[in-house]
C-alpha positions as CSV (number, residue, x, y, z in Angstrom):
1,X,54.9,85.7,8.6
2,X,55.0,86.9,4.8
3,X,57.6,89.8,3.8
4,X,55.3,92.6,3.8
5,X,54.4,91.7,7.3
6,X,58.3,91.2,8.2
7,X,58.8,94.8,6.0
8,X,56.0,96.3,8.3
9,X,57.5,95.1,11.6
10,X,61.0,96.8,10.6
11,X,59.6,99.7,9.3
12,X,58.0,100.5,13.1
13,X,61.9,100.9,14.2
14,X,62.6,103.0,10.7
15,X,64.5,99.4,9.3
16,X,64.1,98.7,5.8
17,X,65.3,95.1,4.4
18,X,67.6,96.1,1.5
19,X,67.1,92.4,0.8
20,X,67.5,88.7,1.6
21,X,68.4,85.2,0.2
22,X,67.8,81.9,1.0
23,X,71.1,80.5,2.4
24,X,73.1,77.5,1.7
25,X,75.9,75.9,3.4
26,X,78.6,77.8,1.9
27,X,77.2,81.5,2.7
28,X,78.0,81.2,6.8
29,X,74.5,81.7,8.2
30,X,73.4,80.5,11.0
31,X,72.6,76.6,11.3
32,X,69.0,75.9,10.2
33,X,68.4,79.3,8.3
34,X,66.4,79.3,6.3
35,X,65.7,83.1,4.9
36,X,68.3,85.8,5.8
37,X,66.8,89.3,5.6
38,X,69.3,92.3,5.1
39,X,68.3,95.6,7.7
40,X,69.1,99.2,6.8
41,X,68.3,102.4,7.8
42,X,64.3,103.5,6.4
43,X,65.1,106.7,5.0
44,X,64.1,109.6,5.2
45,X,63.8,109.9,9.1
46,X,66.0,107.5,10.3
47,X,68.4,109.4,12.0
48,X,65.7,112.0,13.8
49,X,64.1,108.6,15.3
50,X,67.4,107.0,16.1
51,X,69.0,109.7,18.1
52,X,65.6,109.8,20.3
53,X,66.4,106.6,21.5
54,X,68.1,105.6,24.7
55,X,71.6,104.6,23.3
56,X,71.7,108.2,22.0
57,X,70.6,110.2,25.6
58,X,72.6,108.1,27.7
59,X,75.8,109.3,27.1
60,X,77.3,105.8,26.5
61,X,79.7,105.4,23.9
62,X,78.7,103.2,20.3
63,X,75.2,104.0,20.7
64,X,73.9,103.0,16.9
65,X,75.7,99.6,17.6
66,X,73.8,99.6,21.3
67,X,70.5,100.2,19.7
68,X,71.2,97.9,16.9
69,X,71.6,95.0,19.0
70,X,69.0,95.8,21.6
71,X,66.3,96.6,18.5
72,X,67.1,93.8,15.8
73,X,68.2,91.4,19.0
74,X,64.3,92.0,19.8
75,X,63.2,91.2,16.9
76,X,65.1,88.7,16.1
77,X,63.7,86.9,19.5
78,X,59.9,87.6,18.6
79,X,59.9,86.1,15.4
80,X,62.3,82.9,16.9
81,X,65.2,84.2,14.9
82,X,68.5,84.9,15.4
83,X,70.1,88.2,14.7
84,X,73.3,88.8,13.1
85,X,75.4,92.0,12.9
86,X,78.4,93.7,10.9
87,X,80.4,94.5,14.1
88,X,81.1,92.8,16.8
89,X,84.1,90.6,15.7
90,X,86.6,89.5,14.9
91,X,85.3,86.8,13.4
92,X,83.2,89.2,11.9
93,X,80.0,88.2,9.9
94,X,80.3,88.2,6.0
95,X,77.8,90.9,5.3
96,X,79.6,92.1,2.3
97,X,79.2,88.7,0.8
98,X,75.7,88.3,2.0
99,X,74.5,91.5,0.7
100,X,75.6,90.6,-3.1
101,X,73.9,87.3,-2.3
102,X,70.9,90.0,-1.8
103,X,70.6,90.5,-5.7
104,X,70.4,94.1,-4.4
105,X,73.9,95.1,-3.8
106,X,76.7,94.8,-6.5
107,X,80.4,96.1,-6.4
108,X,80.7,100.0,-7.2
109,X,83.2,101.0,-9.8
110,X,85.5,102.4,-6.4
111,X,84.5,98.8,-4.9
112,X,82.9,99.7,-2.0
113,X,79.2,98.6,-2.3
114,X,76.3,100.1,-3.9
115,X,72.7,99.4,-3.3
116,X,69.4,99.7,-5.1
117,X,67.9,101.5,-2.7
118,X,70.6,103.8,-0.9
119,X,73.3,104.0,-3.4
120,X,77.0,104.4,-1.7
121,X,75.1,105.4,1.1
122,X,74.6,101.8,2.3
123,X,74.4,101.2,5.7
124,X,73.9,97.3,7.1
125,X,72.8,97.5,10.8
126,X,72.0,94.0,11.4
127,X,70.0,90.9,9.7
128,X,67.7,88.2,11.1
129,X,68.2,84.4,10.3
130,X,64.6,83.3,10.2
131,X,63.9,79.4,10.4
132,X,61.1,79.8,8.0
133,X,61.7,80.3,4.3
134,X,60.1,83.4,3.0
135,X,59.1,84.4,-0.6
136,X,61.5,87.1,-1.5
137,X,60.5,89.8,-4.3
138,X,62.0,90.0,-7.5
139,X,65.5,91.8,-7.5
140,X,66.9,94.5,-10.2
141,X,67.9,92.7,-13.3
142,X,71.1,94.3,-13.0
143,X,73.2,96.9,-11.2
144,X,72.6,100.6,-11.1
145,X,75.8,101.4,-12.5
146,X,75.5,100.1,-16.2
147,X,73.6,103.0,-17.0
148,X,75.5,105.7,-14.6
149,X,78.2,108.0,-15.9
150,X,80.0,107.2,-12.2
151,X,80.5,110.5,-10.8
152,X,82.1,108.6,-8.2
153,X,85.2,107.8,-10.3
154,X,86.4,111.5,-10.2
155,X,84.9,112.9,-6.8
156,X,87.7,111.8,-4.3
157,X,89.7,115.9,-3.8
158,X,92.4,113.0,-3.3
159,X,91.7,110.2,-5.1
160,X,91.9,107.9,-2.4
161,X,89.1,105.9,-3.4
162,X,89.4,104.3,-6.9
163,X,89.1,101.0,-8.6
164,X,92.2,99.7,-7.7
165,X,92.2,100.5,-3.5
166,X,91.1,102.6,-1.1
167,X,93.8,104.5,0.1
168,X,93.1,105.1,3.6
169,X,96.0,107.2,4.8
170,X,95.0,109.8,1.9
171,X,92.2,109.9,3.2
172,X,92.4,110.2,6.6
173,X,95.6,112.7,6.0
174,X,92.7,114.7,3.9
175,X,89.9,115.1,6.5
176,X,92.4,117.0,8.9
177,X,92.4,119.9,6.4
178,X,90.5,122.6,6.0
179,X,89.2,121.3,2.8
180,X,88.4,118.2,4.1
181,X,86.3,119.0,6.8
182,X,83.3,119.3,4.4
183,X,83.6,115.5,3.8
184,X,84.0,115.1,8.3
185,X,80.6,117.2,8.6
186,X,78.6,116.1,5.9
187,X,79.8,112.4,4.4
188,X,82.6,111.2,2.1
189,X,82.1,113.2,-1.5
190,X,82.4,109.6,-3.2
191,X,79.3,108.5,-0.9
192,X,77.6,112.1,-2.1
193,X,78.3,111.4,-5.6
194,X,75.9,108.7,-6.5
195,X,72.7,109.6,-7.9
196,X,71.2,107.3,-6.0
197,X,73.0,108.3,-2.3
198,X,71.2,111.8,-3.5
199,X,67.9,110.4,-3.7
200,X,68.0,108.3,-1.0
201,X,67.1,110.9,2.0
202,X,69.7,110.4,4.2
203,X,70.3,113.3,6.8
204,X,74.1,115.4,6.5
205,X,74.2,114.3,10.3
206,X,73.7,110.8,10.4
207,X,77.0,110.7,8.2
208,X,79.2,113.3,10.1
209,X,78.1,110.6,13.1
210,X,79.9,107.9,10.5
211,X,83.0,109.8,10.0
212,X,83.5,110.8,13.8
213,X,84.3,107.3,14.2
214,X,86.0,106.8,10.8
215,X,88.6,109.5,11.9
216,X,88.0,110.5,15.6
């Protein structure tokens, strides 16, 4: 199966791959990998599709991670794949490391990831460790950034995010303020910053879903 086909097949469950790289030893994949394919929400209407699922309706708690596993595991097992996914652990699964391998997502100037796609809005749910080696597409030449004037550097009310750490007690201590709730209900304002988070069509609610379990 080509990548368009293996695009096609992820965009049925609203997946996109934000990218993929062919392994070697030293990048942790799965024995006898041979492409590793990158899946993130397809905006926009991921999160209206999601929450009509049956992790969401169900009343079970960790229902993205639920639907995650039982969507990707699926297709993981019709394409004779194994799928791999950010949570779980420990030993958790380099994602961050496999994602730069990506070509597609660099270091931000707060050092949390940014993505061609989906900017600070980046969002791994899961990849699949195909036996087969696929033709990839060409990546950016280089990282959004260098031509940004990183809106993200001043949009912290606390500054808890900057290129030095990411201060999560300031952070937390923020969101149980009054102020703060507008980052709780509609994402963190570093996140919002990014032109490209902007332009990427993800919904308000999807992220207040993200911080609920950030800071319950």
């Amino acid at each position: 199966m080509d990548y368009t086909a293996l695009s096609a097949l992820t965009r049925a469950h609203h997946l996109d791959i934000f990218g993929g790289f062919h392994p070697g030893p030293e990048d942790g994949a799965p024995k006898g990998t041979q492409t590793l394919l990158l899946l993130g929400p397809h905006e926009p209407g991921f999160w209206g599709f999601v929450t009509g699922e049956a992790e969401f309706t169900d009343g079970a708690p960790d229902p993205m991670d639920r639907w995650s596993r039982r969507v990707i595991g699926r297709l993981a097992c019709d394409l004779g794949a194994k799928a791999q996914f950010p949570f779980g652990g420990p030993p958790y699964t380099p994602f961050i490391q496999w994602a730069k391998r990506t070509g597609r997502a660099w270091e931000s100037p707060v050092t949390i990831l940014v993505h061609d796609r989906a900017g600070l809005m980046v969002s791994y749910r899961g990849a699949l460790a195909l036996k087969e080696r696929v033709e990839l597409p060409s990546t950016p030449a280089e990282r959004p950034c260098e031509a940004c004037p990183a809106p993200c550097l001043s949009a912290c009310p606390v500054t808890a995010l900057t290129p030095d750490r990411y201060d999560t007690a300031a952070c937390h201590s923020y969101l149980d303020t009054s102020p703060g709730q507008t980052c709780l209900t509609q994402g963190c304002a570093v996140r919002r910053s990014c032109p490209l988070s902007q332009s990427y069509g993800r919904q308000p609610a999807q992220s207040a879903f993200h911080m609920r379990s950030f800071h319950p």
